[in-house]
C-alpha positions in Angstrom: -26.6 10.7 68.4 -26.4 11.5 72.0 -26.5 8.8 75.2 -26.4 8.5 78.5 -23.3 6.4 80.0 -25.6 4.5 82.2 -26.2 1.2 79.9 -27.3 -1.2 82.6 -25.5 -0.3 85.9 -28.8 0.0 87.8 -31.1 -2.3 85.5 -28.5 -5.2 85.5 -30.0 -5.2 81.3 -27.2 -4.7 78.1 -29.7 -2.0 76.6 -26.4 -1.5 74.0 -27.1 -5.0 72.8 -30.9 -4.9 73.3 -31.3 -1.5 71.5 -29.0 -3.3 68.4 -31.0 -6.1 68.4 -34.3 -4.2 68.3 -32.8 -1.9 65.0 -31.5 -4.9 63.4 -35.1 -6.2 63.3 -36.5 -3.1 62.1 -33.8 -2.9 59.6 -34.6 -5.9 57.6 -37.1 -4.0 54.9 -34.3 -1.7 54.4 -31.7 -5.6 53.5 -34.8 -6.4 51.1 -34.4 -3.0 49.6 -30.3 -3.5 49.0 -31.4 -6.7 47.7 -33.8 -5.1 45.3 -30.9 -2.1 44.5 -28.3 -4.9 43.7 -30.7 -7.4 41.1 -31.3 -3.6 38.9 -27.6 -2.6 39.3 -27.1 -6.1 37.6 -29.4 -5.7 35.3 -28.4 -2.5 34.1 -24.7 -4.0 33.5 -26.3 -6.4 31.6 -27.7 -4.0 29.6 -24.7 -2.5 28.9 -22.7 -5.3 28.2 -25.4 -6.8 25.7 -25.3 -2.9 24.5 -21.6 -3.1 23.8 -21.9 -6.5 21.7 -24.5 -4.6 19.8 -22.2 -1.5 18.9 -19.7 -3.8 17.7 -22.2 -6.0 15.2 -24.0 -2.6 14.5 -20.3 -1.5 13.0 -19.8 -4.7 11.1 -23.1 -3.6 9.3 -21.2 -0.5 8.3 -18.7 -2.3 7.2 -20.8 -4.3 5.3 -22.6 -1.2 3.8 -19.7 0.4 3.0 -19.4 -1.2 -0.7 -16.4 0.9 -1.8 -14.2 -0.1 1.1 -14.9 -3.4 0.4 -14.4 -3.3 -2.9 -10.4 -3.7 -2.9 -8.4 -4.4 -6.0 -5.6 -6.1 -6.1 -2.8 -3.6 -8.4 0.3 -4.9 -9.6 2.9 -4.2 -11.9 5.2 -6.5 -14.1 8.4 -4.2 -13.8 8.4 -2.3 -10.9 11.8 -0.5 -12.0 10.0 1.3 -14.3 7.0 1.9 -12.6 4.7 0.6 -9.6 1.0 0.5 -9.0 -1.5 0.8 -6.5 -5.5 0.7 -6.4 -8.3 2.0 -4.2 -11.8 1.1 -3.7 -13.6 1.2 -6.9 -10.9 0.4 -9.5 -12.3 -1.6 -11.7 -10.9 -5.3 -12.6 -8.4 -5.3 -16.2 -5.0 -5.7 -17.8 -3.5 -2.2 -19.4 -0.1 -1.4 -21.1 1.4 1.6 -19.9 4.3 3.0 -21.7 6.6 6.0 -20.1 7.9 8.2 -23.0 9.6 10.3 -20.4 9.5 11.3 -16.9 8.1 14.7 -15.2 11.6 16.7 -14.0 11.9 19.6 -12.1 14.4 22.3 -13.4 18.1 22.7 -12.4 20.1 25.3 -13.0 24.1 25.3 -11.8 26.2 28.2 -11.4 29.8 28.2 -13.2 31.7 28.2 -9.6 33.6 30.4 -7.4 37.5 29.2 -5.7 35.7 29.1 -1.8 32.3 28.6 -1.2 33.1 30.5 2.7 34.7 33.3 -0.3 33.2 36.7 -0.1 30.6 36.9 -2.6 30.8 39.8 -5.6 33.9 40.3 -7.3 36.8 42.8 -6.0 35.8 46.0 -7.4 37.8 49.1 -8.5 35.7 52.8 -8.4 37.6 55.4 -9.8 37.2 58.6 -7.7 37.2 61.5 -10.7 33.1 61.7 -10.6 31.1 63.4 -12.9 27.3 65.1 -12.3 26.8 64.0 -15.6 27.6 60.6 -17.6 27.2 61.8 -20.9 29.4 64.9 -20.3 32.9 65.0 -21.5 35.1 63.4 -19.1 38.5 64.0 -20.4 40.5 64.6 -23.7 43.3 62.4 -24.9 46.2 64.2 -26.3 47.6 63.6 -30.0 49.5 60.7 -29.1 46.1 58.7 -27.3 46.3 56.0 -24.8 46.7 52.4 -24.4 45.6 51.1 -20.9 45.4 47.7 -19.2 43.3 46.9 -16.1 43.4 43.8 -14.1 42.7 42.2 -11.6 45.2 39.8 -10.2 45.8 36.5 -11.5 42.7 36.7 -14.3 43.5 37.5 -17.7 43.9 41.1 -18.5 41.7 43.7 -19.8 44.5 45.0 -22.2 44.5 47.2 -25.2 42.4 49.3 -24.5 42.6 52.3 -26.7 41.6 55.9 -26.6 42.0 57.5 -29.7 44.1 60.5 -30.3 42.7 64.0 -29.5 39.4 62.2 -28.6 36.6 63.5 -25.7 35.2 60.9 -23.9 32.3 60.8 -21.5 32.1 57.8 -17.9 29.7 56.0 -20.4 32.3 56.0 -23.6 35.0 55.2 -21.5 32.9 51.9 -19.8 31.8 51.1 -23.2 35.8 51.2 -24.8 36.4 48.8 -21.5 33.9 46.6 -22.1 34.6 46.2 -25.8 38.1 44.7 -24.3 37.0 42.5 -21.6 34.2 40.8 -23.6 37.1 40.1 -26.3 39.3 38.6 -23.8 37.0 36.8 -20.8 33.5 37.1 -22.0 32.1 39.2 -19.6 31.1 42.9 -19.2 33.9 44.6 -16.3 33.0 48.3 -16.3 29.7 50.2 -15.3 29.4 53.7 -14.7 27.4 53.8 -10.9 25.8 56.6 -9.5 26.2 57.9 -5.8 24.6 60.9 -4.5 23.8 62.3 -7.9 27.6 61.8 -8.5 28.6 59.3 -11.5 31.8 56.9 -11.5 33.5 54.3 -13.5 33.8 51.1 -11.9 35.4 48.4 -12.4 34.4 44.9 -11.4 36.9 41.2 -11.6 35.4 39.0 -13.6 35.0 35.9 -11.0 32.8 36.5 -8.1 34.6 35.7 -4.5 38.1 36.9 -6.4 39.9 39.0 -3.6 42.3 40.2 -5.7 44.4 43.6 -6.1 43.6 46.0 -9.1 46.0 47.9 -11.1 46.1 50.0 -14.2 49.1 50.6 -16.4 49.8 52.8 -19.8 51.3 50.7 -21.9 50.9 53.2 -25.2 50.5 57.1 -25.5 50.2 59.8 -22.9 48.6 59.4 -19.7 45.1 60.3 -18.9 45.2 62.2 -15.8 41.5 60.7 -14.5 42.8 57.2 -15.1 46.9 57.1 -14.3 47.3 56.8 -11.1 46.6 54.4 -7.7 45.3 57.5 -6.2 42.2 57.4 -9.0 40.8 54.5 -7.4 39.6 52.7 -4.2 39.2 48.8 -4.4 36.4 46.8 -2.6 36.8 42.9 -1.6 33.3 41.5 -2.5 30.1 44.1 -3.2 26.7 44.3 -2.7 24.4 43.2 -5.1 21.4 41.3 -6.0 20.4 38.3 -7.3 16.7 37.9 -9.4 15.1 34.8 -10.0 12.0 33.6 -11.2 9.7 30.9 -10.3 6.5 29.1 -11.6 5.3 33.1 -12.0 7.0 34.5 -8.7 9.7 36.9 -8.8 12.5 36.8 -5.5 15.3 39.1 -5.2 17.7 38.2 -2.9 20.1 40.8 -2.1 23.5 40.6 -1.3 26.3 42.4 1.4 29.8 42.8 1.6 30.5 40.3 3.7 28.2 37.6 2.0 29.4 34.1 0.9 28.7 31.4 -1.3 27.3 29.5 1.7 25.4 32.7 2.8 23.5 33.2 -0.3 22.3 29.7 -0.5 21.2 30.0 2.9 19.5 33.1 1.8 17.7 31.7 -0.7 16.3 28.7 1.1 14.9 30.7 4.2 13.4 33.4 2.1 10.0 33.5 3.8 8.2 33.7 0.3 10.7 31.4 -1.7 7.9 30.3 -4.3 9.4 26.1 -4.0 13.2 26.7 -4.8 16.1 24.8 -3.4 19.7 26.4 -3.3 22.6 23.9 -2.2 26.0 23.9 -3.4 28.5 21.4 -5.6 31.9 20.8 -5.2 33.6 20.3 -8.8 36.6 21.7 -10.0 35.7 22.9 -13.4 39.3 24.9 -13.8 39.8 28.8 -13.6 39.3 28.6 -10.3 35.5 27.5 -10.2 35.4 24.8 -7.7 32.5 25.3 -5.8 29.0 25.8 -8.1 25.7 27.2 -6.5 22.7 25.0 -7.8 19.7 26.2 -7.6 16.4 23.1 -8.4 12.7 23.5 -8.5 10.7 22.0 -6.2 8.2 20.8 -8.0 8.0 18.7 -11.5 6.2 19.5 -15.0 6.8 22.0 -18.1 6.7 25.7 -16.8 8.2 25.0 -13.9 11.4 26.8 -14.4 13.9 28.5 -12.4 15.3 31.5 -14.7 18.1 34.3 -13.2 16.5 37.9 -14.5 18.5 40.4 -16.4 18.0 42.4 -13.2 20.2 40.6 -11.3 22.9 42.8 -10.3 25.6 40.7 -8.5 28.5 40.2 -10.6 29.1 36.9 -11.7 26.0 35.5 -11.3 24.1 37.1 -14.6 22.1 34.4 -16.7 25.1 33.7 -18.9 26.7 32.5 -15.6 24.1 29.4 -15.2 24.1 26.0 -17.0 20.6 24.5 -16.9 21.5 20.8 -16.2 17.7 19.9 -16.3 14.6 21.5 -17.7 11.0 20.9 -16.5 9.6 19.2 -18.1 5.9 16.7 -18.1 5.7 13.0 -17.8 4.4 11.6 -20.9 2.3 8.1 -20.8 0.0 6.1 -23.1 -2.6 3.9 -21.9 -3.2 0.8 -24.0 -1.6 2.5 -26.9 -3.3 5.1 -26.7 -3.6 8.3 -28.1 -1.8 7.2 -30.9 -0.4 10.2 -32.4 0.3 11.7 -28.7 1.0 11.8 -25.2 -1.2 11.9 -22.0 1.1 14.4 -19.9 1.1 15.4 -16.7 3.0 17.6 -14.1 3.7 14.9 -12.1 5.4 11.3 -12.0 2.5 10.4 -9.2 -0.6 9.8 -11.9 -3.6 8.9 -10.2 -6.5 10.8 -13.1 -6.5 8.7 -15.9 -7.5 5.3 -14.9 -10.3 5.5 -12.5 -8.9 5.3 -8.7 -5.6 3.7 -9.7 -2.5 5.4 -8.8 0.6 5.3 -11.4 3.9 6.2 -9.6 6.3 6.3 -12.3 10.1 5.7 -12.3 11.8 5.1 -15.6 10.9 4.9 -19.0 9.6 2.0 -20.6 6.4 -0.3 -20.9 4.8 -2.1 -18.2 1.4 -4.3 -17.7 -1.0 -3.1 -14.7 -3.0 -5.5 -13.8 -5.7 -4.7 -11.9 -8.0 -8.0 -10.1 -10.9 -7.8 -6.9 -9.5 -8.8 -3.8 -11.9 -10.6 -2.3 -10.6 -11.4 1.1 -12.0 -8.1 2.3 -15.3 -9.0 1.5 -15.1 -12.7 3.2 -13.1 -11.1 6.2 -15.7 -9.2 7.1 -18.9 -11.5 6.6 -16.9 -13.9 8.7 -16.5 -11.0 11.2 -20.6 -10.4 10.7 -21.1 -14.4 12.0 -18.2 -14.3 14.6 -20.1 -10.9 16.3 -23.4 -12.0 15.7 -23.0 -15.2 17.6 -21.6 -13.2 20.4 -24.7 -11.2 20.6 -26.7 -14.1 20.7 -24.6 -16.1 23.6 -25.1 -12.7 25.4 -28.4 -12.4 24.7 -29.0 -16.0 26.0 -26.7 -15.8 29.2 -28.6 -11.9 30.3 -32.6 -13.1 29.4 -32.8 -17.1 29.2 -32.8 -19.3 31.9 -29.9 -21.4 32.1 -31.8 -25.2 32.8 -28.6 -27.0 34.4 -28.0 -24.6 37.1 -31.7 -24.1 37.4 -30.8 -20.0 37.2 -32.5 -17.1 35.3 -30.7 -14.3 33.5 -30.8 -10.7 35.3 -33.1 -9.6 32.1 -35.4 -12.9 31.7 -38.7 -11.4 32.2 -37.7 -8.3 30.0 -39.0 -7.6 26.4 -37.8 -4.6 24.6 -34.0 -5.8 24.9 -35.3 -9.8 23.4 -36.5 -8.1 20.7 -34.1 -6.3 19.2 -32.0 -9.8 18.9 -35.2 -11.2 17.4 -35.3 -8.0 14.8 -31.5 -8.6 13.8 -32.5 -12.5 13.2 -36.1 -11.9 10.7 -33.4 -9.1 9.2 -30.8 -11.1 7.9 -32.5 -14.7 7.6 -35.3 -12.7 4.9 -34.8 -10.9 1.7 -32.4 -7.9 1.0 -34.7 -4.6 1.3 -36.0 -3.7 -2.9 -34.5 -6.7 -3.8 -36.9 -8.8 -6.6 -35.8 -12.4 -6.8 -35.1 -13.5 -10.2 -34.3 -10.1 -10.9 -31.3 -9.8 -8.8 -28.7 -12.3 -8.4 -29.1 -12.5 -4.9 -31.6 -11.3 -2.6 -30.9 -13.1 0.6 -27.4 -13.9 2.9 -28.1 -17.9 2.4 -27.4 -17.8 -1.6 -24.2 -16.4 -0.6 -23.4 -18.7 2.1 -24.5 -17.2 5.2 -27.5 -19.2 7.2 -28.5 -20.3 10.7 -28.1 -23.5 12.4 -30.4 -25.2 14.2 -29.7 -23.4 17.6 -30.3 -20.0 15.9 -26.4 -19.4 15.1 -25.1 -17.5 12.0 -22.8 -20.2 9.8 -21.1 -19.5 6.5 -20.4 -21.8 4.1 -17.1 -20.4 2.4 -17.9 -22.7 -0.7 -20.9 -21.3 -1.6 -19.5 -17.6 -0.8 -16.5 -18.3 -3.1 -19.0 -19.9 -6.1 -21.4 -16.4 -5.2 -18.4 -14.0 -5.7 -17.0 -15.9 -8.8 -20.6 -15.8 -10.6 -21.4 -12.3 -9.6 -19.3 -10.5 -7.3 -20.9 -7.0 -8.0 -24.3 -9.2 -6.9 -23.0 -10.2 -3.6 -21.5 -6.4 -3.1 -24.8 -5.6 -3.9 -27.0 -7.8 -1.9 -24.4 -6.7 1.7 -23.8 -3.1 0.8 -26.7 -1.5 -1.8 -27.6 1.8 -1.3 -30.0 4.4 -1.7 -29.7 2.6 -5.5 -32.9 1.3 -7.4 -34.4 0.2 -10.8 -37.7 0.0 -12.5 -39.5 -2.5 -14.5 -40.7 0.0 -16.9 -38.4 1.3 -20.0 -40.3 4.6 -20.1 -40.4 5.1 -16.3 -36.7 4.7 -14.6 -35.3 5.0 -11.4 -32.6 8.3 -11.1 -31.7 8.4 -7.4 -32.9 8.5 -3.7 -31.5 9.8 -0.9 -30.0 7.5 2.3 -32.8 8.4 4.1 -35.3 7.8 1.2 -37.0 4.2 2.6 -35.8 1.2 0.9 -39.1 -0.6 -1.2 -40.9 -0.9 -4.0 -43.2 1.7 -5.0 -45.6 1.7 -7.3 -46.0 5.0 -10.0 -48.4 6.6 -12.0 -48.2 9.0 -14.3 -50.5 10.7 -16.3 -49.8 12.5 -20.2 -51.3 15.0 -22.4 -51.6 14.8 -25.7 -48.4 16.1 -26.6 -46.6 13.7 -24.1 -46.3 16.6 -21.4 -46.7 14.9 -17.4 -49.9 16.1 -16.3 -50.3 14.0 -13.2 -47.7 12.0 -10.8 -48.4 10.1 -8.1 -47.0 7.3 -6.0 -47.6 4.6 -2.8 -45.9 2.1 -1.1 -46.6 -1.1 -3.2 -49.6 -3.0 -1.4 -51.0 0.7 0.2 -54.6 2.0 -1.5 -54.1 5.8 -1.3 -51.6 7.4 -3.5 -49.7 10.0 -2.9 -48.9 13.2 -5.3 -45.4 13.8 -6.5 -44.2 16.5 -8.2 -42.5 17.2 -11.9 -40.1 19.6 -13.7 -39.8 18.4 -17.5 -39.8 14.8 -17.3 -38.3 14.5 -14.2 -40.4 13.5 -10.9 -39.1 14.1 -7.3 -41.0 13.5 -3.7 -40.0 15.8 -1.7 -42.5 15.7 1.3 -42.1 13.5 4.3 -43.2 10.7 3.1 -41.2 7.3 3.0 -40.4 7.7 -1.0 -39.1 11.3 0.2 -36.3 11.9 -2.3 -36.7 9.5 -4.6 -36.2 11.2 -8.4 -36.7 8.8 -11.6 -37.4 10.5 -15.0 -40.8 9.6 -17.1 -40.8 9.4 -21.1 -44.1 9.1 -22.6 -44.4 5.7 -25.1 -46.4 7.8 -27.7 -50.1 6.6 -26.9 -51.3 6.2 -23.5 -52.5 8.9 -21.2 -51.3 7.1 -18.2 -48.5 5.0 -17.3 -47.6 2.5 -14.8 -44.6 1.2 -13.0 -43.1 -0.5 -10.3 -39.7 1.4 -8.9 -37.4 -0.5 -6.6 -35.2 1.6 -3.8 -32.3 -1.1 -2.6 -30.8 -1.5 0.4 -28.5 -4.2 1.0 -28.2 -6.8 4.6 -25.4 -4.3 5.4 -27.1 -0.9 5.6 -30.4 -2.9 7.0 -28.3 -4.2 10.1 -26.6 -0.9 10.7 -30.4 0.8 10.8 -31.7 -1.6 12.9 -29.3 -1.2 15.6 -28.4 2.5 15.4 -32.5 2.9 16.2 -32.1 0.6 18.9 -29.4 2.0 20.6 -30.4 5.6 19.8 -29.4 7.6 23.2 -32.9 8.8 23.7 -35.2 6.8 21.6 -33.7 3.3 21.8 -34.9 0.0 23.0 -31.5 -0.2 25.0 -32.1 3.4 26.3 -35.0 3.3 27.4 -35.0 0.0 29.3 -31.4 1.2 31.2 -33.3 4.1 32.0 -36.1 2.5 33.0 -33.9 0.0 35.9 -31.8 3.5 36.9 -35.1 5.0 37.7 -36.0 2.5 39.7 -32.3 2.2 41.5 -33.0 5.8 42.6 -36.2 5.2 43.7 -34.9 2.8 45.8 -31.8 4.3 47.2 -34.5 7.5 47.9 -36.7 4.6 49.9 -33.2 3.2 51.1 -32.4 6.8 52.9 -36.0 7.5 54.0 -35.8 4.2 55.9 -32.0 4.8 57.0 -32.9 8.1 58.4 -36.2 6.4 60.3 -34.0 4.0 61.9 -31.6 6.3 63.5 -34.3 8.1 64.9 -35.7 4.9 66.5 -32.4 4.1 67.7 -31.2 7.5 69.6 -35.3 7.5 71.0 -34.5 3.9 72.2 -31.3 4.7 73.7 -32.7 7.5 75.3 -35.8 5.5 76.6 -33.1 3.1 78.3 -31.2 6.1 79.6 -34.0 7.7 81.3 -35.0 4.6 83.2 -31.7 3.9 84.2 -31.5 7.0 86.3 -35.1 6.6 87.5 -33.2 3.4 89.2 -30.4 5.3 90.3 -33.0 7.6 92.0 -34.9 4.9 93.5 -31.2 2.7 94.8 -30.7 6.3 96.3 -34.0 6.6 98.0 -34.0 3.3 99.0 -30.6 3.4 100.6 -32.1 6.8 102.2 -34.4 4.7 104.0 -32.4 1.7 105.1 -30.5 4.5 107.1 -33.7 5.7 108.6 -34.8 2.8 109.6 -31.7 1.2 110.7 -31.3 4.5 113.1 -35.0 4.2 114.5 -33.9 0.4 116.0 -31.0 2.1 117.4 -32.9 4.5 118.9 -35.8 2.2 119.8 -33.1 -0.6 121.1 -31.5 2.6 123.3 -34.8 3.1 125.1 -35.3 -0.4 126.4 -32.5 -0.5 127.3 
């Protein structure tokens, strides 16, 4: 806004404070406006804090539907050394005998030990050079005298006596099998193979411990020498070789393979990081079992049950580590339980010590063998936690609900919402809800129908109380009845034997209907049809066998109950009843109301924003009208201050006119 710097210096008038004064009057419709904009902005966060008290009792009726969750069971065990116990929602009330014949074990398998688990793996190894392009061809010829050799490998015991017979051909594959025939006789193990290299075959000789870095030596000790075998020269010796080892797990074959330069440590590592290691753990044991075995691999299943096996295959090629090398400290094996004695004559088994399949969501974690009692008994403190939670919250909705839309008599003050009707309502919904019957619910039928036979009632100042006497004599009588009566469920019944109630769906609406369904002669549904109990029109359901279903949108939509015909009459009558408890009711009732576009809540915030933005549109309009009239104001003032600053100049103009005609007039008289 532009203005002159002239305010008053000619007109003697404060046009700054004039020109303020002048807005400030105009301004007032735009105060009653801010006025207006701040009652809806509080009535809007009353809305929302009355929506807020709402969601909370709206998820207490969850709660309260949700029958499984409160349905806890109190589990315990009489010795839980040999076993503990724990339930879920749904277990069902009773005293059992378990006995543990035996445990589910996972399998172990220990290896019979090398002298240094940092030890190169393999055994030392002796090739003799004299190769042969065939195995089966004659190798060499012993003279008439034969030969007596010894091989051996350091301190282990000797591969001695072995004997070639006189004037005798042998082949690489006799001569490993003569060898052999020695060192199974004196260590139990097979030393020689005959290995081929680049179509080349050679004799070799292996120690019989793996991780031995020993010498090798052969000596004739009878006969005459065999040229191929004699001398130092005939052979090169390798610390540690490669190899493999070949396991099998729970179906899954692995073959780890060894080098050189691979320890004890090294295969175990090996073994666990194997990215497709089907569930085996390799870790090593320190024991000294003599003969230098002091440090043992062990290799254990992961998991537990009969099968699960860890088994070394005859493939394995790493000396020392064949299946005869392996103890098997622990087989897999199943857990085996009876339950109240029985079966008799046999086990229930299982893979696992965690049993949670044979009695109905109970979990059996067992630890030792023996017999233990489970009992299993309701917990009921879940069920009075949260109807004690459902009169706390209500209450709170209520005091809300009073201090936003009543009219508070001492301080002579109305709530921000008094006036307002949609919001009332809902609170007056929630109150006919829980102070009637349970939806479906026939009275002398079911054990309870409404929240006052199980303690629950208002006070004279329309307050929830509960009466944990009669909630404690409810439960004790009937505790599936009061589970019932707060959390039923897309559940129902019929008073007919013939005609019976099979299912609905959660969206199927909770009442009694009335059926009708026609037979032919040979008892075969001809007709089906169905109303709300009380309506006049029926409406036509459909049929496959003896089983009726609504499928159209309708309120019965989903219901199923089956239809038997008694035998005689060509049309049958019944009355079917769809539950739903206080619990499912509430949770309805409030999820409509606070529905984000269709709600009672919704709409009426919706309804006050709309109006706060029409306002703060009117608001601006005005605003924008007002600086206008200001800057034309201030101009106004501007303009006729320098019309006077003309008319002082003029008029000082003319004083010096005039005052130089009497000087000139005073000159000539003179």
């Amino acid at each position: 806004m532009s203005t002159l710097g002239l305010s008053g210096v000619f007109s003697g008038i404060n046009t700054d404070a004039f020109v303020a004064k002048i807005i400030a009057i105009s301004a007032r419709p735009i105060a009653r406006l801010e006025v207006r904009k701040v009652g809806l902005e509080g009535k809007i966060s009353a809305v929302d804090s009355i929506a807020a008290q709402l969601g909370y009792l709206k998820n207490v009726g969850e709660q309260l539907a949700d029958t499984d969750g409160l349905q806890a069971v109190n589990a315990k065990s009489s010795d839980t050394t040999i076993m503990s116990v724990s339930a879920s929602s749904g277990a069902l009330e009773g005293v059992h005998s378990i006995e543990i014949n035996q445990l589910a074990l996972s399998h172990t398998s220990v290896h019979d030990g090398l002298d240094d688990e940092t030890t190169t793996l393999g055994t030392s190894n002796a090739r003799n050079v004299n190769g042969m392009g065939n195995a089966d061809a004659t190798w060499f010829t012993t003279t008439a005298n034969g030969a007596i050799y010894t091989f051996d490998f350091g301190a282990e015991t000797d591969i001695d006596s072995v004997t070639f017979a006189a004037s005798t051909s042998y082949s690489l594959n006799e001569v490993a099998a003569l060898i052999n025939v020695r060192s199974q006789a004196v260590s139990d193990y097979a030393a020689a193979s005959v290995v081929e290299d680049s179509g080349t075959f050679y004799l070799e000789l292996d120690a019989e411990f793996a991780g031995s870095l020993v010498d090798f030596t052969q000596s004739l000790t009878g006969g005459d020498a065999v040229a191929e075998l004699n001398d130092g020269a005939d052979w090169t010796e390798t610390d540690g070789q490669v190899g493999t080892l070949v396991y099998t797990y729970d179906g899954v074959t692995r073959t780890i393979t060894t080098g050189q330069t691979t320890s004890l440590e090294d295969l175990a590592a090996m073994i666990n990081n194997d990215a497709e290691n089907p569930g085996v753990t390799a870790s090593i044991l320190q024991y000294d079992a003599g003969s230098n075995q002091v440090y043992h691999l062990v290799m254990a299943g992961n998991e537990t049950g009969s099968g699960k096996d860890v088994s070394i295959d005859a493939e394995t090629t790493l000396t020392g580590f064949s299946s005869g090398s392996w103890t098997a400290t622990q087989t897999a094996q199943d857990a085996q339980i009876r339950v109240d004695g029985y079966p008799a004559a046999d086990w229930i088994e299982r893979d696992s010590n965690t049993i949670s399949d044979v009695l109905p969501n109970v979990t059996l974690n067992l630890l030792n063998t023996g017999t233990v009692t489970v009992t299993l008994s309701n917990n009921t403190a879940s069920v009075k936690a949260v109807l004690s939670s459902l009169v706390d919250t209500y209450n709170q909705v209520a005091d809300v609900m009073d201090q936003y839309t009543g009219y508070d008599e001492e301080n002579e003050t109305s709530g921000p919402l008094q006036g307002t009707y949609a919001i009332p309502n809902i609170l007056t919904s929630i109150r006919l809800n829980l102070a009637g019957s349970a939806k479906g619910f026939l009275f002398g039928t079911d054990t309870y129908t409404q929240l006052v036979e199980i303690g629950i009632e208002f006070d004279g100042k329309g307050r929830l109380e509960l009466d944990s006497s009669v909630l404690d004599a409810a439960i004790a009588a009937d505790y599936a009845g009061v589970l019932s009566v707060l959390g039923a469920k897309a559940t129902g019944a019929s008073d007919d034997t013939y005609i019976q109630f099979s299912s609905a769906l959660d969206s199927t609406d909770p009442g009694t209907y009335e059926v009708k369904i026609g037979f032919t002669g040979s008892g075969a549904i001809n007709q089906a049809q169905i109303r709300t109990k009380g309506e006049s029109v029926w409406r036509s359901a459909t049929w496959v066998g003896n089983t009726v279903s609504v499928e159209t949108d309708t309120p019965e939509a989903g219901l199923v109950f089956t239809a038997t015909w008694d035998g005689v009459s060509s049309s049958q009558t019944a009355e079917i009843r769809v539950l739903q408890g206080f619990g499912g009711a509430l949770y309805d009732l409030l999820d409509a109301a606070l529905d984000d576009d269709t709600g009672a809540v919704e709409y009426t915030k919706a309804r006050f924003e709309s109006q706060v933005e029409s306002l703060e549109a009117n608001i601006e309009r005005q605003t924008v009208r007002l600086e206008r009239e200001e800057e034309r104001l201030r101009m106004k003032f501007a303009r006729l201050e320098l019309t006077l600053a003309r008319l002082e100049s003029q008029s000082g103009a003319f004083s010096a006119m005039i005052t130089s005609l009497d000087t000139i007039n005073n000159w000539g008289n003179s």
